[in-house]
Biopython code that builds the backbone (N, CA, C, O; Angstrom):
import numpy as np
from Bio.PDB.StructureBuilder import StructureBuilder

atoms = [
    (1, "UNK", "N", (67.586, 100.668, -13.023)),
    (1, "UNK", "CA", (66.444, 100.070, -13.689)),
    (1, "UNK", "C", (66.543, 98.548, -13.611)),
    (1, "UNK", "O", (67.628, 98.034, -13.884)),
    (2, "UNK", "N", (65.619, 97.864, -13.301)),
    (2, "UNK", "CA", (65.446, 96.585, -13.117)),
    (2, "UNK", "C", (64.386, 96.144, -14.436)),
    (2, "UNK", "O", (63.689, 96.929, -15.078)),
    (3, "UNK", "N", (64.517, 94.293, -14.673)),
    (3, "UNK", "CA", (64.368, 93.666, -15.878)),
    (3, "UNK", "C", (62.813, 94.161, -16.265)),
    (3, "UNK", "O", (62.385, 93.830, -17.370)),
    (4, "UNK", "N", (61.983, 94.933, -15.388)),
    (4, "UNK", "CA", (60.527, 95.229, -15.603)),
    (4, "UNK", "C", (60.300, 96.471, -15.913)),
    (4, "UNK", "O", (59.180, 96.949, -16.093)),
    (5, "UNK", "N", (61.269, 97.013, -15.985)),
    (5, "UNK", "CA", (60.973, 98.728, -16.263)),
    (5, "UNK", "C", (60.484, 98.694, -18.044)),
    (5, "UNK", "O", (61.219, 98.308, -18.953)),
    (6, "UNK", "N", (59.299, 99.122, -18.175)),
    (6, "UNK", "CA", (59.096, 99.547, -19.947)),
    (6, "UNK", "C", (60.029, 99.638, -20.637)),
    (6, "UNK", "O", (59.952, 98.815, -21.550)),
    (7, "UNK", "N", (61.170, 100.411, -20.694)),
    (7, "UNK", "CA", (61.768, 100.823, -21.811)),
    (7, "UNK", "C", (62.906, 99.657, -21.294)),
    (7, "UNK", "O", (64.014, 100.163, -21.471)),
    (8, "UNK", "N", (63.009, 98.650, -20.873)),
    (8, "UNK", "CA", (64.008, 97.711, -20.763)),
    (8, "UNK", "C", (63.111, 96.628, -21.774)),
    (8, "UNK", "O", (63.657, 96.069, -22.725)),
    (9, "UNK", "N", (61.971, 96.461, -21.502)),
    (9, "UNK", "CA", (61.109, 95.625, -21.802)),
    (9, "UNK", "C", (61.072, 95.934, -23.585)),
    (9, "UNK", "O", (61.349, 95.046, -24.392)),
    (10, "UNK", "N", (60.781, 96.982, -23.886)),
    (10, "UNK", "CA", (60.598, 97.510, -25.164)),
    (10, "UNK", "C", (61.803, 97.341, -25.976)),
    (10, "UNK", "O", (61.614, 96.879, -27.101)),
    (11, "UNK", "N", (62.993, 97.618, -25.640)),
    (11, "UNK", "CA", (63.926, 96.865, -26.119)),
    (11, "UNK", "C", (64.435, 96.142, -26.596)),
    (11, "UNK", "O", (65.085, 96.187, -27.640)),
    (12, "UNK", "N", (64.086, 94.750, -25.415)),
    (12, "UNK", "CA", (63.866, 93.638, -25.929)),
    (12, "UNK", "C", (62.922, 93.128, -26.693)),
    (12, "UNK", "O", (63.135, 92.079, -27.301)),
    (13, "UNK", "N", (61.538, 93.895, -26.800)),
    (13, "UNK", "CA", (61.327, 93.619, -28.370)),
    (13, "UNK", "C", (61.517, 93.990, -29.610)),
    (13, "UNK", "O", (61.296, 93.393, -30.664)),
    (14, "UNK", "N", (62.023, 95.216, -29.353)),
    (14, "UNK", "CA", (63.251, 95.497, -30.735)),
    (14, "UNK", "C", (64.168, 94.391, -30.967)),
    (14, "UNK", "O", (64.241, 94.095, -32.160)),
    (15, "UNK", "N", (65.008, 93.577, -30.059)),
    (15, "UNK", "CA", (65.796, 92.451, -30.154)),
    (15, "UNK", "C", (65.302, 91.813, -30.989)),
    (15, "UNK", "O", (65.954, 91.511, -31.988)),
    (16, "UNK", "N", (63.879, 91.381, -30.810)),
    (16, "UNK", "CA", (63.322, 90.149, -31.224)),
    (16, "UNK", "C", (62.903, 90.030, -32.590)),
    (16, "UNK", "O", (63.011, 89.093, -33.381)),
    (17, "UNK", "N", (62.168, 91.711, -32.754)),
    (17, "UNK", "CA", (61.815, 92.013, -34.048)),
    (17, "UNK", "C", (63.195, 91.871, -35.279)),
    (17, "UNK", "O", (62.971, 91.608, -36.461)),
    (18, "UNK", "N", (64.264, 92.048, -34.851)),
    (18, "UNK", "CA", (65.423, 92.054, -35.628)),
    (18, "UNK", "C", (65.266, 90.263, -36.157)),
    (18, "UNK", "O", (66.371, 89.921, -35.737)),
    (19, "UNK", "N", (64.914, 89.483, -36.518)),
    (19, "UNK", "CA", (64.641, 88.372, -36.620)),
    (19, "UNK", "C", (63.850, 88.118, -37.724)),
    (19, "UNK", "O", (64.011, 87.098, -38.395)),
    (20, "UNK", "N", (63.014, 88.945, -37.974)),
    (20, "UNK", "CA", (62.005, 88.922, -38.904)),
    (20, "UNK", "C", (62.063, 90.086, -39.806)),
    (20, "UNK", "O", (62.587, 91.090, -39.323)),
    (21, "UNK", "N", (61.768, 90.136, -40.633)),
    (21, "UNK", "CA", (61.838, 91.264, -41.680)),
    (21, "UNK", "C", (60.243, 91.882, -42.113)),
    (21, "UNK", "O", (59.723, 91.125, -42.933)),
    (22, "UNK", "N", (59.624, 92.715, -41.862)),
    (22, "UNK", "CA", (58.612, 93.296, -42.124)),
    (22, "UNK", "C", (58.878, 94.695, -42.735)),
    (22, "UNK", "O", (59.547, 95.616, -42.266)),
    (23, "UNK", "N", (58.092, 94.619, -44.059)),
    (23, "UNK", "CA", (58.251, 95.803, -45.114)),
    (23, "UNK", "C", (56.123, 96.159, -45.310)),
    (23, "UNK", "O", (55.261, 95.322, -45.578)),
    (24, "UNK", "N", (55.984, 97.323, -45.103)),
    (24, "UNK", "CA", (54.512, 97.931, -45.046)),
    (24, "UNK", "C", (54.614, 98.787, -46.766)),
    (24, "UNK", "O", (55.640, 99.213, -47.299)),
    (25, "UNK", "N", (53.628, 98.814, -47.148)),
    (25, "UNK", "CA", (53.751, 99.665, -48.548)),
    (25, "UNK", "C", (52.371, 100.473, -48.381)),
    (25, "UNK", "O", (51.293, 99.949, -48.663)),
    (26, "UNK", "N", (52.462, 101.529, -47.997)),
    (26, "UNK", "CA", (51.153, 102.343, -48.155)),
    (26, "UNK", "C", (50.580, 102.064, -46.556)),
    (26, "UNK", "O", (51.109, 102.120, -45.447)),
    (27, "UNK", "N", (49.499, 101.804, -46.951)),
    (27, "UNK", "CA", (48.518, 101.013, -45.425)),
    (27, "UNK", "C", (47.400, 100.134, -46.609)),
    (27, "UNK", "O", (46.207, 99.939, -46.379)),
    (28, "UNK", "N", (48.093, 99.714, -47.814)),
    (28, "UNK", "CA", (47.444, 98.202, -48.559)),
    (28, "UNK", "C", (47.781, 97.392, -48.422)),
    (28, "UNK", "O", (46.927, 96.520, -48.258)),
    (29, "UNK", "N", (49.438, 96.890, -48.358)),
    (29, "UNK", "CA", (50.223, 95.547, -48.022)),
    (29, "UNK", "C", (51.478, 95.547, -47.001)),
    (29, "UNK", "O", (52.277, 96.430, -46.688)),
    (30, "UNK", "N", (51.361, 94.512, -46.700)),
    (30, "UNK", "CA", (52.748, 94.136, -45.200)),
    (30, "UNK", "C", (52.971, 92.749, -45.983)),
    (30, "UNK", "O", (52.296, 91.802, -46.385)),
    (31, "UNK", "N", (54.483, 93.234, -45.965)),
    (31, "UNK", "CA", (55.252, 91.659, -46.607)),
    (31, "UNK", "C", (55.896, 90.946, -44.930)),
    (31, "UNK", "O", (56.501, 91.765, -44.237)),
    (32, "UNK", "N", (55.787, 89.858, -44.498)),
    (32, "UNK", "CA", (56.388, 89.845, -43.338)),
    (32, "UNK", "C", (57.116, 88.341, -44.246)),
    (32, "UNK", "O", (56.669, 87.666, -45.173)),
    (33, "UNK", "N", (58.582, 88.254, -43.343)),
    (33, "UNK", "CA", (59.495, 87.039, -43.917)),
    (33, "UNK", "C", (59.634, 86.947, -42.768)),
    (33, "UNK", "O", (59.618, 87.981, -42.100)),
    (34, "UNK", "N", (59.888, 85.200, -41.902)),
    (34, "UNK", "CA", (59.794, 84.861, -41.008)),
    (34, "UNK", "C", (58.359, 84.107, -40.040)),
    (34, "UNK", "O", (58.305, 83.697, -38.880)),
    (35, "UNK", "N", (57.414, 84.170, -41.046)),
    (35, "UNK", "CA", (56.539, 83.649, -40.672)),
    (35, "UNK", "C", (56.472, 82.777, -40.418)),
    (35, "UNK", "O", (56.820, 82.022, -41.325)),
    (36, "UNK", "N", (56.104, 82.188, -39.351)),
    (36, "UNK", "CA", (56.098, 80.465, -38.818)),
    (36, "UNK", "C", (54.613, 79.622, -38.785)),
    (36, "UNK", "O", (54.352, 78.420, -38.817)),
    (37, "UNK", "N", (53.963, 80.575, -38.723)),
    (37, "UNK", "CA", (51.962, 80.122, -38.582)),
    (37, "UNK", "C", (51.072, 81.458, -38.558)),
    (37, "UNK", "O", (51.436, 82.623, -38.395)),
    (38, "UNK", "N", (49.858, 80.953, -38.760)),
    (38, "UNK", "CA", (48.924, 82.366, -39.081)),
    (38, "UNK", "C", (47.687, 81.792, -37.506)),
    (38, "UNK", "O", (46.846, 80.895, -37.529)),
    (39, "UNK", "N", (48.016, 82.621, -36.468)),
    (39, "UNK", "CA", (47.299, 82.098, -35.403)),
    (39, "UNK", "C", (45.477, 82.532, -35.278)),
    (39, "UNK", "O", (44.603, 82.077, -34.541)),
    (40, "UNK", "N", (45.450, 83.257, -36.010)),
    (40, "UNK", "CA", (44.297, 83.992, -36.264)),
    (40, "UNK", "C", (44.149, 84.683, -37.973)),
    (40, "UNK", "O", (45.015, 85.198, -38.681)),
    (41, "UNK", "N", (42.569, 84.412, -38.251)),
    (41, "UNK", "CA", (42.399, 85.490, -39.298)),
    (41, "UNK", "C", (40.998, 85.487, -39.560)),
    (41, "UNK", "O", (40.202, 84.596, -39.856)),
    (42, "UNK", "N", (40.878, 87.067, -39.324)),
    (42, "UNK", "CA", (39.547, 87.386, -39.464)),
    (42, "UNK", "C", (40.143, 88.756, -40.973)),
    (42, "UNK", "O", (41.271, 88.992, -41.407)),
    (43, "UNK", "N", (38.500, 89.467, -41.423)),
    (43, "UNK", "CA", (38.483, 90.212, -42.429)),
    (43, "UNK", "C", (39.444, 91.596, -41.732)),
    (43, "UNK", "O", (40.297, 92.254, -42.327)),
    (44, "UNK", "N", (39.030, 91.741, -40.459)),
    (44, "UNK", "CA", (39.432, 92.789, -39.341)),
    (44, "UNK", "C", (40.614, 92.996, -38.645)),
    (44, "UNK", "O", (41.072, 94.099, -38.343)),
    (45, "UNK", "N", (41.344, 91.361, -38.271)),
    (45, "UNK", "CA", (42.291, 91.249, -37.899)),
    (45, "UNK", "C", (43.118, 89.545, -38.151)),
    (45, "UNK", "O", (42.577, 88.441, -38.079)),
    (46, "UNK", "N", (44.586, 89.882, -38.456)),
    (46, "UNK", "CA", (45.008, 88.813, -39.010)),
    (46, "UNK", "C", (46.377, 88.777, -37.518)),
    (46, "UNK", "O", (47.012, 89.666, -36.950)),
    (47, "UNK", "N", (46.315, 87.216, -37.373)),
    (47, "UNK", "CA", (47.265, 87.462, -36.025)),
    (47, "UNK", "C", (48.872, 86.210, -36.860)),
    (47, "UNK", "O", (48.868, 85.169, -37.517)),
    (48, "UNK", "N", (49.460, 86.702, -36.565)),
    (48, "UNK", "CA", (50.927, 85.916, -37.475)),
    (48, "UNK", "C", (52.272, 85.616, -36.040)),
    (48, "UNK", "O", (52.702, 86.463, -35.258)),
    (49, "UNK", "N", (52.591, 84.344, -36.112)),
    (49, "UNK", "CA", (53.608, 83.786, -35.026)),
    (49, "UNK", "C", (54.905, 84.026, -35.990)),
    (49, "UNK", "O", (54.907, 83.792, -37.199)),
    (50, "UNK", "N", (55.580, 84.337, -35.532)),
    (50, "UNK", "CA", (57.612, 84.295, -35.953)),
    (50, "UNK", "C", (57.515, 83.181, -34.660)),
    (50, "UNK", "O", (56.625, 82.495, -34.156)),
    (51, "UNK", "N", (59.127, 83.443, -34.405)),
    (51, "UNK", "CA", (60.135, 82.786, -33.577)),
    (51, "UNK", "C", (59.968, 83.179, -32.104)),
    (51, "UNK", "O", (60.047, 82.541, -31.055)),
    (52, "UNK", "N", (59.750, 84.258, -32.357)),
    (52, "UNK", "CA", (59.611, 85.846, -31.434)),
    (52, "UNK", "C", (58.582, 86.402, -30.457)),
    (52, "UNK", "O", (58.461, 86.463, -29.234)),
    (53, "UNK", "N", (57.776, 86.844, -31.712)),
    (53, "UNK", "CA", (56.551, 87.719, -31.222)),
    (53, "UNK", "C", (55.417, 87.350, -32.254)),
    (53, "UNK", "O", (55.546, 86.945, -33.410)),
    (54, "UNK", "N", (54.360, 87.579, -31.583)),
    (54, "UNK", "CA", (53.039, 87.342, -32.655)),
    (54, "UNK", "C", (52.629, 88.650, -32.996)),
    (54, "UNK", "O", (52.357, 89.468, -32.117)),
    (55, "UNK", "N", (52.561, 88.921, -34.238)),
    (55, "UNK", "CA", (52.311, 90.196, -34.899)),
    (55, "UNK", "C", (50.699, 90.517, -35.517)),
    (55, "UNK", "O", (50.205, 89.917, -36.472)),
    (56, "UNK", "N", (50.266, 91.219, -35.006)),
    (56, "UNK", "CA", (49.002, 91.479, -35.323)),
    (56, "UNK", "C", (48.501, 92.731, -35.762)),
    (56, "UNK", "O", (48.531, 93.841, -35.231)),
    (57, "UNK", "N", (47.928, 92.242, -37.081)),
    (57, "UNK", "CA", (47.586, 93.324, -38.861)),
    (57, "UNK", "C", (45.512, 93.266, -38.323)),
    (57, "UNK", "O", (44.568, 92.481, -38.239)),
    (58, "UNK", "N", (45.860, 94.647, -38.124)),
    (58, "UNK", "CA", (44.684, 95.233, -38.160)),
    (58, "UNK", "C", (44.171, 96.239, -38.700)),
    (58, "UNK", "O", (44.658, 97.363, -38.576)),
    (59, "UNK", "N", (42.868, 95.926, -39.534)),
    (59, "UNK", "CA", (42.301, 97.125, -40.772)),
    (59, "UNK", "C", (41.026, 96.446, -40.969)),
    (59, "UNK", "O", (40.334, 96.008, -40.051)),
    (60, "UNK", "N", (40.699, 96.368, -42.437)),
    (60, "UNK", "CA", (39.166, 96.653, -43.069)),
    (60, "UNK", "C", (39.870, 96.082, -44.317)),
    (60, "UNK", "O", (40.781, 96.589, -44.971)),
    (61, "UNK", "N", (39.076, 94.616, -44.535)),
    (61, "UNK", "CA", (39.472, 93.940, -45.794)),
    (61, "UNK", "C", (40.440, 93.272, -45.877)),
    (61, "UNK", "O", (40.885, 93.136, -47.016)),
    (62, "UNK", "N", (41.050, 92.696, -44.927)),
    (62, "UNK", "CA", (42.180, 92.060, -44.966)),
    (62, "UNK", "C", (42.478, 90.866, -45.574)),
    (62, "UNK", "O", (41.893, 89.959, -44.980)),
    (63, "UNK", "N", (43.005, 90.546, -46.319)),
    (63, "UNK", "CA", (43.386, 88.969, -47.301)),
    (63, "UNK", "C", (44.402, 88.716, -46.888)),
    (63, "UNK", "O", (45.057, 89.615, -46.359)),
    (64, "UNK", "N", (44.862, 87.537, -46.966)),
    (64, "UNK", "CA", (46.317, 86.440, -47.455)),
    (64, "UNK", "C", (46.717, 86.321, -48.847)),
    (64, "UNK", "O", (46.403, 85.230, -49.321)),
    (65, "UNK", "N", (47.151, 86.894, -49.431)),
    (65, "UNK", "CA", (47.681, 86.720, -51.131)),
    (65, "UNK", "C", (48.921, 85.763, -51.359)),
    (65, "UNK", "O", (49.113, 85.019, -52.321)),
    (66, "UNK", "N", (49.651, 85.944, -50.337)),
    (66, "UNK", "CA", (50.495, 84.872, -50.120)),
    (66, "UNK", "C", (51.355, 84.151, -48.345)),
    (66, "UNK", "O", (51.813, 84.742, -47.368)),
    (67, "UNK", "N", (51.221, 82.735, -48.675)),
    (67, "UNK", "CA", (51.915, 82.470, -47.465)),
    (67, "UNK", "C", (52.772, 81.189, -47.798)),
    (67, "UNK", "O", (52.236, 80.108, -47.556)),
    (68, "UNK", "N", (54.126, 81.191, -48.360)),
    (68, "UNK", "CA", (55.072, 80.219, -49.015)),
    (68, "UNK", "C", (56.279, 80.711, -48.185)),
    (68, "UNK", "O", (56.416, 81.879, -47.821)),
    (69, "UNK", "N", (57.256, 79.568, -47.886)),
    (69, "UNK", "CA", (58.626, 79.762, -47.252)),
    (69, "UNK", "C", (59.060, 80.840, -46.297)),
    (69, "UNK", "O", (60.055, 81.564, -46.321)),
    (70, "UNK", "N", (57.610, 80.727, -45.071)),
    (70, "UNK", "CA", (57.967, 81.779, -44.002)),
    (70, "UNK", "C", (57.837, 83.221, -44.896)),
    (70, "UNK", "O", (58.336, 84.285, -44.532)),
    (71, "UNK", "N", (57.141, 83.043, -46.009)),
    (71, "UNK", "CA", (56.688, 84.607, -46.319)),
    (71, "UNK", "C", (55.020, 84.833, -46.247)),
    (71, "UNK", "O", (54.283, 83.895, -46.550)),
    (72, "UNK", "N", (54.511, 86.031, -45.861)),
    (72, "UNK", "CA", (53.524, 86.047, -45.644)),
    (72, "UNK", "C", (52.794, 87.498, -46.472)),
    (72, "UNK", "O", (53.041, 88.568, -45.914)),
    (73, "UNK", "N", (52.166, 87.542, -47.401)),
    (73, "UNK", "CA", (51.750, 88.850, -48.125)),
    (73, "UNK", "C", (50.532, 89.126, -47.545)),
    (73, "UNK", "O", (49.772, 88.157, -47.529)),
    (74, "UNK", "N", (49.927, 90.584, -46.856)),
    (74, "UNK", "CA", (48.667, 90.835, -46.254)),
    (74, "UNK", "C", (48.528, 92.351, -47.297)),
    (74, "UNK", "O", (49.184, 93.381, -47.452)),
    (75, "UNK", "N", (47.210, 91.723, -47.880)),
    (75, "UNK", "CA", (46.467, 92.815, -48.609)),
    (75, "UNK", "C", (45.448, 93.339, -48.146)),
    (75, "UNK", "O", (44.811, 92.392, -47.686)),
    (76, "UNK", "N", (44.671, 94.606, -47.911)),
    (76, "UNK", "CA", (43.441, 95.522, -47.657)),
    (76, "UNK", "C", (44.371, 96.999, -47.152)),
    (76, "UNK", "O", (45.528, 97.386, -47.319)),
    (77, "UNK", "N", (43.062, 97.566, -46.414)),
    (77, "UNK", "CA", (43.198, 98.745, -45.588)),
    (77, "UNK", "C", (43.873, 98.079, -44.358)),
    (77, "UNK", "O", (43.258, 97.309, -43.620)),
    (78, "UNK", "N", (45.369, 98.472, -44.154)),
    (78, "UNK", "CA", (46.112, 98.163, -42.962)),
    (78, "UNK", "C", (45.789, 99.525, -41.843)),
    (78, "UNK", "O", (45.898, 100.647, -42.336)),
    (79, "UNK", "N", (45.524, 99.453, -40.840)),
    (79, "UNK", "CA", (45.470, 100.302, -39.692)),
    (79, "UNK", "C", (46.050, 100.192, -38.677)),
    (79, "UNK", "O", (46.347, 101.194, -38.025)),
    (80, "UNK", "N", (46.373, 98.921, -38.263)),
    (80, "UNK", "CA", (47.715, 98.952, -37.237)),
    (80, "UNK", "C", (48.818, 97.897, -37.632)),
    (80, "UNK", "O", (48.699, 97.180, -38.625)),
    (81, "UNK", "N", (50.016, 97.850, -36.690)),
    (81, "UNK", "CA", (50.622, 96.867, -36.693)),
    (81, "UNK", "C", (50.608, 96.456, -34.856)),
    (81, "UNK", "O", (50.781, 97.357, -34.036)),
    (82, "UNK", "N", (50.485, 95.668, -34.620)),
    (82, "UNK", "CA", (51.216, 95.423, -32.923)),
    (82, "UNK", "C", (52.032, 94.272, -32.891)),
    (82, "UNK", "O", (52.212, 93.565, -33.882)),
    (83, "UNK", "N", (52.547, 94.055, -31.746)),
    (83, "UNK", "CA", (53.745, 92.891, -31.525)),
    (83, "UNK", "C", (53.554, 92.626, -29.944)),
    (83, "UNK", "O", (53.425, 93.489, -29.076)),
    (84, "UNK", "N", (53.563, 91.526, -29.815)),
    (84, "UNK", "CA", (53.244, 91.397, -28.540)),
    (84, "UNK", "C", (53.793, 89.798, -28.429)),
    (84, "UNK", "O", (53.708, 89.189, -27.363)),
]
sb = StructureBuilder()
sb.init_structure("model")
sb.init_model(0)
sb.init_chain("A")
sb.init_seg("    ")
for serial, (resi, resn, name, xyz) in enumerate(atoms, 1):
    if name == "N":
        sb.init_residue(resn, " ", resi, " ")
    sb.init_atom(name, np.array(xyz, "f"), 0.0, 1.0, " ", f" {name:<3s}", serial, name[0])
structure = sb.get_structure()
């Protein structure tokens, strides 16, 4: 397997994710620690930078309740998470 094969690739974003701490409660809130900037935010979709990867909270109703010391609180109907 060479550095492009998927599951080499996928890996390494498990690596990366180890960096950041993300806790989901239900599909109402995602606590993420490690937050560095909020690159996007709509009601639909909220897009969040780490170190790493940009993590993107997608649902119906989405708020910011909190964003202090690289912590980031996302409230509504959560429906996905991605990392990319």
């Amino acid at each position: 397997m060479d550095s492009t094969d998927k599951p080499t690739a996928r890996l390494n974003k498990i690596e990366q994710l180890k960096q950041c701490h993300i806790q989901i409660e239900g599909n109402s809130e995602l606590i993420l620690d490690g937050c560095k900037g909020i690159m996007e935010y709509e009601t639909d979709r909220i897009k969040i930078c780490t170190d790493t990867v940009a993590v993107t909270v997608t649902g119906d109703s989405l708020t910011i309740r909190t964003f202090a010391l690289e912590q980031i609180i996302i409230n509504g109907k959560i429906l996905s998470v991605d990392f990319s």
